[in-house]
TORKOL-4160 file (C-alpha; in steps of 0.2 Angstrom, whole numbers, padded with zeros to 4 digits, m for minus):
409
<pt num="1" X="0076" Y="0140" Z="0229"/>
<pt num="2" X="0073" Y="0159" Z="0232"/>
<pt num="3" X="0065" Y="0170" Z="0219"/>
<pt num="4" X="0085" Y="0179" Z="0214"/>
<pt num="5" X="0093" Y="0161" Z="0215"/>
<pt num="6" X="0077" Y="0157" Z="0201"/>
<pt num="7" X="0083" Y="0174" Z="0193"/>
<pt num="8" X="0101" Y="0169" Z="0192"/>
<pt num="9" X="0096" Y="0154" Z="0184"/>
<pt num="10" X="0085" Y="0161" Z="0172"/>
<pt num="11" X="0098" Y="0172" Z="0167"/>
<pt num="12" X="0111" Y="0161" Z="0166"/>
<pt num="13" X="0101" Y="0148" Z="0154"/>
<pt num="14" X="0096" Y="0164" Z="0142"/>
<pt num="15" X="0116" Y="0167" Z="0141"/>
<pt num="16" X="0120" Y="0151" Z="0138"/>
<pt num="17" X="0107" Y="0149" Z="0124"/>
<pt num="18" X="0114" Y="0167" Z="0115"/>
<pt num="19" X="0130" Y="0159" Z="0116"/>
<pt num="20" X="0125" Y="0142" Z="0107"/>
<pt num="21" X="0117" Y="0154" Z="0095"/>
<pt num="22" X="0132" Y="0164" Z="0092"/>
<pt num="23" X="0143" Y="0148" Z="0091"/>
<pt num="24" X="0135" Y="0140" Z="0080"/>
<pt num="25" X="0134" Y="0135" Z="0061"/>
<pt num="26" X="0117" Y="0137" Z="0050"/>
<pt num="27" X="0113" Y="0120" Z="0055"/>
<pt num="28" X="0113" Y="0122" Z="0073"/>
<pt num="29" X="0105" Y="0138" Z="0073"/>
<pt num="30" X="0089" Y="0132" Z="0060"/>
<pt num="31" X="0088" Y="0118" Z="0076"/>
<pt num="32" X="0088" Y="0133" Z="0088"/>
<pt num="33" X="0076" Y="0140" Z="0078"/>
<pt num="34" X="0064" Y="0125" Z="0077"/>
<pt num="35" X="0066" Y="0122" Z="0094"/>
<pt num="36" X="0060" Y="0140" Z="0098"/>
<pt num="37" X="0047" Y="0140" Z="0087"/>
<pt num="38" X="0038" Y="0124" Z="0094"/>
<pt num="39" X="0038" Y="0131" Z="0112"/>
<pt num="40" X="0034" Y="0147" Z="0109"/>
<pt num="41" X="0020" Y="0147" Z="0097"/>
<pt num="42" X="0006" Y="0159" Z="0101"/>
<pt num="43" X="0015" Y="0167" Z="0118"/>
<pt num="44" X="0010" Y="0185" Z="0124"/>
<pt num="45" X="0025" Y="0198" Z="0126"/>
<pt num="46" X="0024" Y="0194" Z="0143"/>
<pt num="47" X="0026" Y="0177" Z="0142"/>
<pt num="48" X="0040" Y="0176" Z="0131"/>
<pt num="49" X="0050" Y="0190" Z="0143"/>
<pt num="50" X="0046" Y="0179" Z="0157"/>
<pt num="51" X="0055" Y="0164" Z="0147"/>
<pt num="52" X="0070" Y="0171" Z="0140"/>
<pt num="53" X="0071" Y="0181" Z="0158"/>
<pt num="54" X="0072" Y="0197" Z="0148"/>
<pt num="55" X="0082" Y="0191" Z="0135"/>
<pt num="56" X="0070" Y="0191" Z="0119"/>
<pt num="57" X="0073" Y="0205" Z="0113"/>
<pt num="58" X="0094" Y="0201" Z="0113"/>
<pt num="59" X="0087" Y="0187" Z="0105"/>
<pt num="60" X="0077" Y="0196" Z="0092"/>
<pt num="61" X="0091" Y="0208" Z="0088"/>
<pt num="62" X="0104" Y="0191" Z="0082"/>
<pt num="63" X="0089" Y="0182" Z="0073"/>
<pt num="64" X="0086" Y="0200" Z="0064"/>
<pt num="65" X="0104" Y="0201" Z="0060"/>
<pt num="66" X="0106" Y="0185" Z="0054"/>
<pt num="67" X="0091" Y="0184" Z="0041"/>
<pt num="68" X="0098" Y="0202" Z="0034"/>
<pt num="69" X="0115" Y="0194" Z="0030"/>
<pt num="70" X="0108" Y="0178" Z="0024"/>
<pt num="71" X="0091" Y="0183" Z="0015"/>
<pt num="72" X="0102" Y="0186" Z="m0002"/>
<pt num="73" X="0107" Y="0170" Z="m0005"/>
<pt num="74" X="0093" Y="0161" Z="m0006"/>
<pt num="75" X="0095" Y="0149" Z="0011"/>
<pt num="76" X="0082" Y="0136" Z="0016"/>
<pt num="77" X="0083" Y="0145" Z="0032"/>
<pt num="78" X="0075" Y="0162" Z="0027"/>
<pt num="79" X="0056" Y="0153" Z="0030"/>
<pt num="80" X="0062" Y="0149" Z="0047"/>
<pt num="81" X="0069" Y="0163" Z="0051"/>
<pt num="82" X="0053" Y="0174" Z="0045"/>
<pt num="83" X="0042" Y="0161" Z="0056"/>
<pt num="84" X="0052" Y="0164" Z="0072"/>
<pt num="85" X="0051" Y="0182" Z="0067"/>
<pt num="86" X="0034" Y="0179" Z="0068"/>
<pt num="87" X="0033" Y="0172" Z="0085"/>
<pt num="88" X="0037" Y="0189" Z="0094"/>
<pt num="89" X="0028" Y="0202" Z="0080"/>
<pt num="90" X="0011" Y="0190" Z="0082"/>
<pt num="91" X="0012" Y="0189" Z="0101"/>
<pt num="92" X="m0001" Y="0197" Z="0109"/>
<pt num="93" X="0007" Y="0214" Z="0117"/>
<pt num="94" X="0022" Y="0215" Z="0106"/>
<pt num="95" X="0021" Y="0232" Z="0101"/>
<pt num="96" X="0041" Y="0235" Z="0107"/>
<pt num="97" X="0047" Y="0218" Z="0097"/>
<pt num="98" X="0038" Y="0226" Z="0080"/>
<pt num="99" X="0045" Y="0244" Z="0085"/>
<pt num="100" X="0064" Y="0234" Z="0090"/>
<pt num="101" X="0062" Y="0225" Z="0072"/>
<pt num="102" X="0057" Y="0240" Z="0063"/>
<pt num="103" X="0072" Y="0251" Z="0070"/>
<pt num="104" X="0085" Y="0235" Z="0066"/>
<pt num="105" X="0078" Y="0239" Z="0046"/>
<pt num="106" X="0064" Y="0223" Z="0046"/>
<pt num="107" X="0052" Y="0232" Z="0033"/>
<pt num="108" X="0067" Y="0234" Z="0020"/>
<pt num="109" X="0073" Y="0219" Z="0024"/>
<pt num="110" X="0054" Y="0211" Z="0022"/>
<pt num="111" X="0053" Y="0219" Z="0006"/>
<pt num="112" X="0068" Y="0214" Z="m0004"/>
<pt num="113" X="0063" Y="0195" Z="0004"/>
<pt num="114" X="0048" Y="0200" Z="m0009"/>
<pt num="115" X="0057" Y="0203" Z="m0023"/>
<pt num="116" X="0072" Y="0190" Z="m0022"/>
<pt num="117" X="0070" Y="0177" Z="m0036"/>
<pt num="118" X="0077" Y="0162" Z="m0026"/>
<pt num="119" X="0064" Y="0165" Z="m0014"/>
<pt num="120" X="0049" Y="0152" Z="m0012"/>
<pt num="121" X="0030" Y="0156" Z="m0015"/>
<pt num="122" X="0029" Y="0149" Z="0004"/>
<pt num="123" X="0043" Y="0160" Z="0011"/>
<pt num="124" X="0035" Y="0176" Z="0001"/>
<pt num="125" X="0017" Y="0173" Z="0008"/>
<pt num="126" X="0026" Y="0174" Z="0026"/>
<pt num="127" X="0036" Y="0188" Z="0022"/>
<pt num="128" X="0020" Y="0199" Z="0015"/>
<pt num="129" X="0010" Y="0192" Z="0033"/>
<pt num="130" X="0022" Y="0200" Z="0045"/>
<pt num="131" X="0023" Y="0215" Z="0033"/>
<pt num="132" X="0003" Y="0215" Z="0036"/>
<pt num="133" X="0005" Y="0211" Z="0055"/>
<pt num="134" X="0016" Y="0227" Z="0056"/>
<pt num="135" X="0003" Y="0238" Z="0046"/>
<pt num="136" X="m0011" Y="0233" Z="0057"/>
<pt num="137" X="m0001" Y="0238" Z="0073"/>
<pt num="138" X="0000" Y="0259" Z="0070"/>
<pt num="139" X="m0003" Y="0270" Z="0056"/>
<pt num="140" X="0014" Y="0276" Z="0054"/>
<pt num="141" X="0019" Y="0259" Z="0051"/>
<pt num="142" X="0008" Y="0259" Z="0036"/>
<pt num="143" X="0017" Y="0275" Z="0030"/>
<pt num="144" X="0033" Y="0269" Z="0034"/>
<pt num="145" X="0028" Y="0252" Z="0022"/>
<pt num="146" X="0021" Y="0264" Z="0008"/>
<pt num="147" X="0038" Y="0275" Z="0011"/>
<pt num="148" X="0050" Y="0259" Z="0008"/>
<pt num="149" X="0041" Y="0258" Z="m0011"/>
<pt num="150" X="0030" Y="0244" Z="m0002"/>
<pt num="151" X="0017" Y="0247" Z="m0013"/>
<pt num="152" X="0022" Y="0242" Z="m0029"/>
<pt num="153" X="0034" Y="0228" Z="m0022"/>
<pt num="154" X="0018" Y="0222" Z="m0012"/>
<pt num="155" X="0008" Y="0224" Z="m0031"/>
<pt num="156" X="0022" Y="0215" Z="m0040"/>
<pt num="157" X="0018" Y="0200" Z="m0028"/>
<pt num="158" X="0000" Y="0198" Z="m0032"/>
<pt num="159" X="0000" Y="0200" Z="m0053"/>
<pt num="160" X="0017" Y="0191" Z="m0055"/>
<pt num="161" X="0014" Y="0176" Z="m0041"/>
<pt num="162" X="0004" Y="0158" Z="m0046"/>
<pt num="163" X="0003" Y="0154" Z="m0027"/>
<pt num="164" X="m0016" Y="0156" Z="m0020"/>
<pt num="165" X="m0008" Y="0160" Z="m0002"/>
<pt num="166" X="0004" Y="0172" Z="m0011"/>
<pt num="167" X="m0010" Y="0182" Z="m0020"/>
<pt num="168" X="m0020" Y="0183" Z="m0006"/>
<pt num="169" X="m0009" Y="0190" Z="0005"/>
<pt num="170" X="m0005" Y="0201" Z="m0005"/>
<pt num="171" X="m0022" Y="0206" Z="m0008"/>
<pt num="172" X="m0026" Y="0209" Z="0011"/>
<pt num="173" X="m0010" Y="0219" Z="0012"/>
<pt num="174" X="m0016" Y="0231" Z="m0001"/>
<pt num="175" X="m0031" Y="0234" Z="0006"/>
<pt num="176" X="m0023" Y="0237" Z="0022"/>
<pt num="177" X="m0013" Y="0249" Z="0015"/>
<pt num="178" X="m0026" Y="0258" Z="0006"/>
<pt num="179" X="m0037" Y="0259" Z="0024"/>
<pt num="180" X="m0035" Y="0274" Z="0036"/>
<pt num="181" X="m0020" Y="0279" Z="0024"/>
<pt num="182" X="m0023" Y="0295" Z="0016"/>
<pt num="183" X="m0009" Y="0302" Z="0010"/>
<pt num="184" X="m0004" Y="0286" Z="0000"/>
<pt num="185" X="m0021" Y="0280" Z="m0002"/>
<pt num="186" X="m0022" Y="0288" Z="m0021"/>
<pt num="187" X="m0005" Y="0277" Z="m0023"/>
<pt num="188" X="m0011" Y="0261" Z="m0019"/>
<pt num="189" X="m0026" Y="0266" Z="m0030"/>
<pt num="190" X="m0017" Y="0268" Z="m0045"/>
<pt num="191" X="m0005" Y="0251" Z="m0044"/>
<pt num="192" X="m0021" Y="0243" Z="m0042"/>
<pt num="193" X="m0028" Y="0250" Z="m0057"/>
<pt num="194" X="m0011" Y="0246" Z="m0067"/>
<pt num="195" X="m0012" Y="0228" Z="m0060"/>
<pt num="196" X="m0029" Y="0226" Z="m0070"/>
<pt num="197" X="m0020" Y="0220" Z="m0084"/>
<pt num="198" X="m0013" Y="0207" Z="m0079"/>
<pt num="199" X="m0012" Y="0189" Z="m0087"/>
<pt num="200" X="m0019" Y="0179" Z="m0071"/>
<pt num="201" X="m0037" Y="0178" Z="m0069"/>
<pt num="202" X="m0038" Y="0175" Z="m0052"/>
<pt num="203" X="m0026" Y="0192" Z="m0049"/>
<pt num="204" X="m0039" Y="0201" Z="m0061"/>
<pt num="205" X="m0052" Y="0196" Z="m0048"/>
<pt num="206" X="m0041" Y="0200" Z="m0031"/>
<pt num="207" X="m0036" Y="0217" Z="m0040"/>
<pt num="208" X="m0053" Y="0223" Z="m0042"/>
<pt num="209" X="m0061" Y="0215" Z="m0029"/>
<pt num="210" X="m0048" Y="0225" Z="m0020"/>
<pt num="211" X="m0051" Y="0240" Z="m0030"/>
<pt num="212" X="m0071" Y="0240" Z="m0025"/>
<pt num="213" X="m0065" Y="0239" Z="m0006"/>
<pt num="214" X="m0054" Y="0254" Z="m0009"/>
<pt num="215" X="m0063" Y="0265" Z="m0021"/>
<pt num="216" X="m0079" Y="0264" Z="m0006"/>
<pt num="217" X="m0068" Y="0274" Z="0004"/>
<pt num="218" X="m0065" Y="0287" Z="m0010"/>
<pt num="219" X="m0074" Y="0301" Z="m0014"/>
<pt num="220" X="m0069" Y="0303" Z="m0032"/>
<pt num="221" X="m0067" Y="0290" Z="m0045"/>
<pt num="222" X="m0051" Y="0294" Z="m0060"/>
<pt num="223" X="m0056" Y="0291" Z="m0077"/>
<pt num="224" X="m0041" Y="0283" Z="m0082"/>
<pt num="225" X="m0051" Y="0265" Z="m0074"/>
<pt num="226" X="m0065" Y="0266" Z="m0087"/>
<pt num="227" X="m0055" Y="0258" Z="m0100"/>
<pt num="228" X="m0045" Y="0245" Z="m0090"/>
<pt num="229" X="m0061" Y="0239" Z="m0083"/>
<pt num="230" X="m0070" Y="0236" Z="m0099"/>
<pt num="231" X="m0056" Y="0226" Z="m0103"/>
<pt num="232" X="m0058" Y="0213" Z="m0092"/>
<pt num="233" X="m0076" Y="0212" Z="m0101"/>
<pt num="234" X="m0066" Y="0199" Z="m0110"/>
<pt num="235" X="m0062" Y="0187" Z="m0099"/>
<pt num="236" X="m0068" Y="0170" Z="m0102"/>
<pt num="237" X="m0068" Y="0169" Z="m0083"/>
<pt num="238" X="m0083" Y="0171" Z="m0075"/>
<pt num="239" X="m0079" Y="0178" Z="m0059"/>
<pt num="240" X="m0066" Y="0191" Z="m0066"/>
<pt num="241" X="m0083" Y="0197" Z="m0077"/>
<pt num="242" X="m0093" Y="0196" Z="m0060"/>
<pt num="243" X="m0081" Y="0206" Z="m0050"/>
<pt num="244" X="m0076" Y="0219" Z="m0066"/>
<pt num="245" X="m0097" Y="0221" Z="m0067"/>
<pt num="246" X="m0098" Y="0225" Z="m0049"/>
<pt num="247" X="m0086" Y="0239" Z="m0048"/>
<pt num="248" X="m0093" Y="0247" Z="m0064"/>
<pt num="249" X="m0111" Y="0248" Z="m0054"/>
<pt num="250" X="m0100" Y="0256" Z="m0038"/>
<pt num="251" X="m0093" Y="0266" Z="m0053"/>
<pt num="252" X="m0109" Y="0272" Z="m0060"/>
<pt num="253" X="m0112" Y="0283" Z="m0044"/>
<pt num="254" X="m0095" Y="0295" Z="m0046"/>
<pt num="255" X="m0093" Y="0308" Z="m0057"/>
<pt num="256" X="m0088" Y="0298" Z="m0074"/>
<pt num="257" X="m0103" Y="0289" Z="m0073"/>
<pt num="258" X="m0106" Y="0300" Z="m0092"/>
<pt num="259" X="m0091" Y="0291" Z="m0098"/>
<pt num="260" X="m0093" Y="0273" Z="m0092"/>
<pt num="261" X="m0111" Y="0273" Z="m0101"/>
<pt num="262" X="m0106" Y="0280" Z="m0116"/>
<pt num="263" X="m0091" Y="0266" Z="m0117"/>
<pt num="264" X="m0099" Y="0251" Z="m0113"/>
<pt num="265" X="m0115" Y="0256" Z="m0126"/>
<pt num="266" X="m0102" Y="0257" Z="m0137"/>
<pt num="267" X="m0096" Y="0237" Z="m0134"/>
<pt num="268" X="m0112" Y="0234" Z="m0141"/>
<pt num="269" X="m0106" Y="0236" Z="m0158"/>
<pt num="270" X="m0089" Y="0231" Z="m0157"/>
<pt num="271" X="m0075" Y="0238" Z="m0170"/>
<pt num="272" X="m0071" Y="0228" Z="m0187"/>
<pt num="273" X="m0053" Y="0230" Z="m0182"/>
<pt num="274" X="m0045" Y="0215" Z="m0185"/>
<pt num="275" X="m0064" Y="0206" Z="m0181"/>
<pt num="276" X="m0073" Y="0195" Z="m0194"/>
<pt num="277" X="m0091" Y="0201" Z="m0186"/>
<pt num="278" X="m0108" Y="0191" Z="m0191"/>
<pt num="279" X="m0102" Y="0176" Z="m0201"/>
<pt num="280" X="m0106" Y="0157" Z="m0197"/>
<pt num="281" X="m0091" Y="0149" Z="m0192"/>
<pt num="282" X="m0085" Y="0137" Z="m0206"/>
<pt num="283" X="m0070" Y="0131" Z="m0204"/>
<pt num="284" X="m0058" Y="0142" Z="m0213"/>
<pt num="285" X="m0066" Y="0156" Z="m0205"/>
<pt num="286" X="m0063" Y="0145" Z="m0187"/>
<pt num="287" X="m0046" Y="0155" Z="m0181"/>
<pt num="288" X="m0052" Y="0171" Z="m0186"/>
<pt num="289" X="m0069" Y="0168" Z="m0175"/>
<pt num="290" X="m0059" Y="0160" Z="m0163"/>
<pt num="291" X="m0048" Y="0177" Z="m0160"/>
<pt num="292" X="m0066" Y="0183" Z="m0159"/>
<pt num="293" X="m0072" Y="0178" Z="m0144"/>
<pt num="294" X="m0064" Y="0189" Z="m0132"/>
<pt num="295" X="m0075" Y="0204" Z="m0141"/>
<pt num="296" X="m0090" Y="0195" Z="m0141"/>
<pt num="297" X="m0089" Y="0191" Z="m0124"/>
<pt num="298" X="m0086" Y="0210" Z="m0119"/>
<pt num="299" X="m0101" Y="0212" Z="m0131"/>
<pt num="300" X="m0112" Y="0200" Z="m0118"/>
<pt num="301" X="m0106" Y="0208" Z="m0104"/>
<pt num="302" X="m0106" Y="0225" Z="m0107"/>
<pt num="303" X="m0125" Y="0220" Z="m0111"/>
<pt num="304" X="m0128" Y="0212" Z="m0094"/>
<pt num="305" X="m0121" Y="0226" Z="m0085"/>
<pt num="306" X="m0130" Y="0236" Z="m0094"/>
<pt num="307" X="m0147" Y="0229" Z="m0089"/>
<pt num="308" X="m0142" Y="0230" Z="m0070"/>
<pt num="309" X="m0139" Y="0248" Z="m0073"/>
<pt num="310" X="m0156" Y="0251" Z="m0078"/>
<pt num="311" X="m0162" Y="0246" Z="m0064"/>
<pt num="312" X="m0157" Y="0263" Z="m0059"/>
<pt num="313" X="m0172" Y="0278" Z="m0067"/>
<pt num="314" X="m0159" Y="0288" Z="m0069"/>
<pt num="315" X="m0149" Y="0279" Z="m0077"/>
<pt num="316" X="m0157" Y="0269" Z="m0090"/>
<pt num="317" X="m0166" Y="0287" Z="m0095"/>
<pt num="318" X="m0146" Y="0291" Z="m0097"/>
<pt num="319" X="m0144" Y="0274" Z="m0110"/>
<pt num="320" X="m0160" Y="0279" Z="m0118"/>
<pt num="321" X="m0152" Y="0295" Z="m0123"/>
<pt num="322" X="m0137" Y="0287" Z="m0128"/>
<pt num="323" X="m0146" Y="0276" Z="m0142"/>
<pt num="324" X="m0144" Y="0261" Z="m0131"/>
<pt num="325" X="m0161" Y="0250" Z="m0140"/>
<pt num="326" X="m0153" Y="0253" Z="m0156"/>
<pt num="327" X="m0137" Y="0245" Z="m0150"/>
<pt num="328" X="m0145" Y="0230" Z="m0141"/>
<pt num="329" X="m0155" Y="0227" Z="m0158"/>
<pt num="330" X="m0137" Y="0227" Z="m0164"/>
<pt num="331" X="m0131" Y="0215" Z="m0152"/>
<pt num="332" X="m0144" Y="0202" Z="m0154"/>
<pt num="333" X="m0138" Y="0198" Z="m0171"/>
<pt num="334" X="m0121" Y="0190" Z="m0166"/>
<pt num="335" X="m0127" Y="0175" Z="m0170"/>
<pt num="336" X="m0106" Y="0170" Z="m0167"/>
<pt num="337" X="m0108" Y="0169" Z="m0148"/>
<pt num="338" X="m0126" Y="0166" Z="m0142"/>
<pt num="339" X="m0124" Y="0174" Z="m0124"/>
<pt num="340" X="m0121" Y="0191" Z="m0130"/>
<pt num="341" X="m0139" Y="0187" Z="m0139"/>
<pt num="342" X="m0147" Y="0183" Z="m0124"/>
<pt num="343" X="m0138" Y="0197" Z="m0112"/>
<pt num="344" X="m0146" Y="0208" Z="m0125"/>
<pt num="345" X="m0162" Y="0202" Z="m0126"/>
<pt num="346" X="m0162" Y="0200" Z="m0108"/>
<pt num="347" X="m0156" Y="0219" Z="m0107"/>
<pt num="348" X="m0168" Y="0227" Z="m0119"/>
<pt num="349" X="m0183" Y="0217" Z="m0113"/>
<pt num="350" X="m0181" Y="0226" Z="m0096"/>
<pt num="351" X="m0183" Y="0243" Z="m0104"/>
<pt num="352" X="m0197" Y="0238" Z="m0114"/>
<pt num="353" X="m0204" Y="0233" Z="m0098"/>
<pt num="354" X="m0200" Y="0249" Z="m0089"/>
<pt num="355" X="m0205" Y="0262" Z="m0103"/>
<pt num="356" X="m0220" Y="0253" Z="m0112"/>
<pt num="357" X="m0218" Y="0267" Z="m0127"/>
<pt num="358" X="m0203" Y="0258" Z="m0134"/>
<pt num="359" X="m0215" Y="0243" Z="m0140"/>
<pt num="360" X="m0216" Y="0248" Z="m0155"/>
<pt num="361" X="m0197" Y="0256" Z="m0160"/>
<pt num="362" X="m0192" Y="0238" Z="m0154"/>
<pt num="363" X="m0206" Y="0230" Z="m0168"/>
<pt num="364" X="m0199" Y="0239" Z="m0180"/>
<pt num="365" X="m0181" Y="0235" Z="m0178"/>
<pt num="366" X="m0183" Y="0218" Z="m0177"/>
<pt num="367" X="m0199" Y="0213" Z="m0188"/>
<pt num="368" X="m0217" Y="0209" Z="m0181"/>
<pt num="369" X="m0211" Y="0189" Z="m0180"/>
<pt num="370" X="m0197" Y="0189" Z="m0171"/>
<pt num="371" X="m0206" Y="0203" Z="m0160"/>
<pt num="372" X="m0217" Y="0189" Z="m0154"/>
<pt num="373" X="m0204" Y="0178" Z="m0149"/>
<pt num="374" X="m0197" Y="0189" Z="m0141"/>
<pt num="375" X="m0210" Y="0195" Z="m0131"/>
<pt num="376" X="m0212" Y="0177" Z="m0125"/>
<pt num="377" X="m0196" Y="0170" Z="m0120"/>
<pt num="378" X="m0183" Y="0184" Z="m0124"/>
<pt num="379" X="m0168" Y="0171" Z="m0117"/>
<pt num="380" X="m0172" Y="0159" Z="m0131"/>
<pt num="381" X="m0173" Y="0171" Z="m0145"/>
<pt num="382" X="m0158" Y="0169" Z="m0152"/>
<pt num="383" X="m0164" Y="0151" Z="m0156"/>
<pt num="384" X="m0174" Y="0159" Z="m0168"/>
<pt num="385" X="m0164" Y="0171" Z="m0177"/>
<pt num="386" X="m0160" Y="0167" Z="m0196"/>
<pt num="387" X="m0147" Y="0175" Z="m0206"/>
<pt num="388" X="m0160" Y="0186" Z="m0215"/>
<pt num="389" X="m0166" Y="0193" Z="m0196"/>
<pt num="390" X="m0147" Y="0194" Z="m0191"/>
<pt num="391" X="m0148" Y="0206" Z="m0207"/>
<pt num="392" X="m0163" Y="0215" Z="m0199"/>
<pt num="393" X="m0154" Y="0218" Z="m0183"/>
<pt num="394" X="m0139" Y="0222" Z="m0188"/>
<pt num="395" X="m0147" Y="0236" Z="m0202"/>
<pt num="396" X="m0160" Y="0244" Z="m0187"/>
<pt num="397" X="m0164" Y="0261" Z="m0189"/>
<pt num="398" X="m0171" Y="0262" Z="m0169"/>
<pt num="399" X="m0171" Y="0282" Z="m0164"/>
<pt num="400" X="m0178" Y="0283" Z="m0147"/>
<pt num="401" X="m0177" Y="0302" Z="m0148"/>
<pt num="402" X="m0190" Y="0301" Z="m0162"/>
<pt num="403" X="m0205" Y="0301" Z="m0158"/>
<pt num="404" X="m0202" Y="0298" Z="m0138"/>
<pt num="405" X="m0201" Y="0309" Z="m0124"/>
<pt num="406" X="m0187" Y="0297" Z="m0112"/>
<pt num="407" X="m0195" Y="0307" Z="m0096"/>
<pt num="408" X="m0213" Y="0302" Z="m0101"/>
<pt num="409" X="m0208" Y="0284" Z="m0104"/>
């Protein structure tokens, strides 16, 4: 057969194959579609042009088409439609398909996918991949996603969804937004900073594990994230407190570095509000202790992060100034929850090991026995500390601008 008789054929089976498309019902087409999708899987551009003999993007164009009218109603078929979608925007090359896709209203269309309620986890975690494939492929395409109200659509995904593949997703999206983006950088900035509050854990840690990826290529930290931050001190999850510690250390080189010291001293001694502090918990005291914890856990954290700041001269001079001993003394008396003890002990051990002078401002806050326990095995202290040295602590007068020169510490 010669090369045009091989064209003619080629053509003539792509025609046949738009007309069975166009003919048929929803069922036929989801076959079509699984067909498509088993055989062409992983294809270049070129490839699939060579295949459907120049006819992919005809082909593209009715699948497009079909997913817009159809998406609404909450069809098994949009997850099909959105993988063969996939086919061309992931083929290596397919710069036109995306650019074809885009110009048929793809991105608005991808976006609404997102917020439609009928929608699966599975289906919405495809949706916000292709969406990501089309922000890797161009700049403008990124704008274009941030111009469609992406942003918060893309946000809304990741704090409202319980699917692990969702959330991810979402998060890579984000911070693909955020990247090389500069003229909606600061927006996806502040969405993440709203999304700190939200009621999933494992969002919390995406969201500022996210923010730390985004806030390195800023140059300027707002204020308004102090507060949201100290928050999530009080998660009972250890990883939201790792991540949540790890952007206030990133934080601490910016310009609000003032503000976030002054704060998280202040978590130290937490507020009465509402708080039964310093009492044993006997049972009818149980709920009240029990709608404690959240505080007392900020209390330990805030106290471990404070010890990895000091790590810094600068900045454990800085918490000297701000009458950080005297708060740590504070601290070890919440005999309530015992690792806020220990993060303090652990804390004010390191600056007694930096800035020797303090020795004795510490023996007099916490009385000559307890000073040698603590001296020995400052992570077991709390073991030792009776209601009468709880008194002590709680009552300490430490002024480590008395007496001290910080700089010649």
């Amino acid at each position: 057969m010669s090369t045009q008789e091989e064209q003619r054929e080629a053509i003539g089976r792509v025609m046949r194959f738009l007309r069975e498309w166009d003919r048929g019902d929803g069922a036929a087409r989801s076959r079509i579609l699984n067909t498509f999708i088993a055989q062409n899987q992983g294809k270049t551009y070129y490839e699939l042009e060579a295949d459907l003999a120049l006819g992919a993007s005809l082909f593209l164009a009715r699948l497009t088409t079909w997913m817009r009218l159809t998406y609404m109603f909450g069809t098994a078929s949009v997850g099909l439609q959105l993988r063969a979608v996939s086919v061309f925007l992931s083929a290596s090359s397919s710069h036109q398909y995306i650019l074809e896709f885009l110009e048929d209203g793809g991105v608005l269309t991808l976006l609404d996918i997102l917020g439609q309620r009928d929608i699966t986890e599975e289906d919405r975690a495809e949706a916000l991949r292709l969406l990501q494939t089309i922000s890797t492929a161009s700049p403008k395409y990124k704008e274009m996603i941030c111009e469609s109200r992406g942003v918060g659509a893309v946000a809304e995904c990741l704090a409202k969804s319980h699917s692990d593949d969702t959330q991810e997703a979402a998060q890579v999206l984000l911070e693909t937004l955020a990247r090389g983006n500069p003229q909606y950088q600061p927006q996806v900035y502040d969405c993440l900073v709203a999304l700190m509050a939200s009621s999933s854990p494992k969002a919390q840690q995406r969201v500022v594990h996210t923010l730390r990826t985004v806030q390195s290529e800023l140059k300027t930290a707002h204020p308004s994230i102090v507060e949201p931050l100290l928050n999530m001190l009080r998660s009972l999850r250890y990883e939201v407190q790792d991540e949540a510690i790890g952007l206030i250390l990133d934080l601490s080189q910016y310009e609000l570095r003032p503000v976030l010291l002054s704060r998280l001293v202040a978590l130290l001694k937490p507020s009465k509000n509402g708080v039964k502090l310093h009492q044993m918990p006997e049972d009818p005291e149980m709920a009240k202790l029990t709608a404690s914890l959240p505080v007392f856990v900020q209390q330990g954290a805030a106290a471990k992060a404070i010890r990895l700041l000091a790590q810094s001269s600068d900045i454990s001079k800085e918490l000297l100034s701000l009458q950080v001993v005297h708060y740590l003394l504070y601290a070890m008396a919440t005999r309530e929850h015992n690792d806020a003890q220990i993060q303090a002990s652990l804390a004010l051990m390191h600056f007694v090991h930096t800035y020797p002078a303090l020795t004795e401002h510490v023996r007099g806050g916490m009385g000559s026995t307890l000073f040698v326990i603590f001296m020995k095995n400052p992570d077991t202290l709390h073991a030792h500390i009776d209601e009468i040295q709880a008194e002590m602590l709680l009552s300490n007068k430490v002024n480590t601008t008395k007496g001290l020169e910080i700089a010649d510490c």
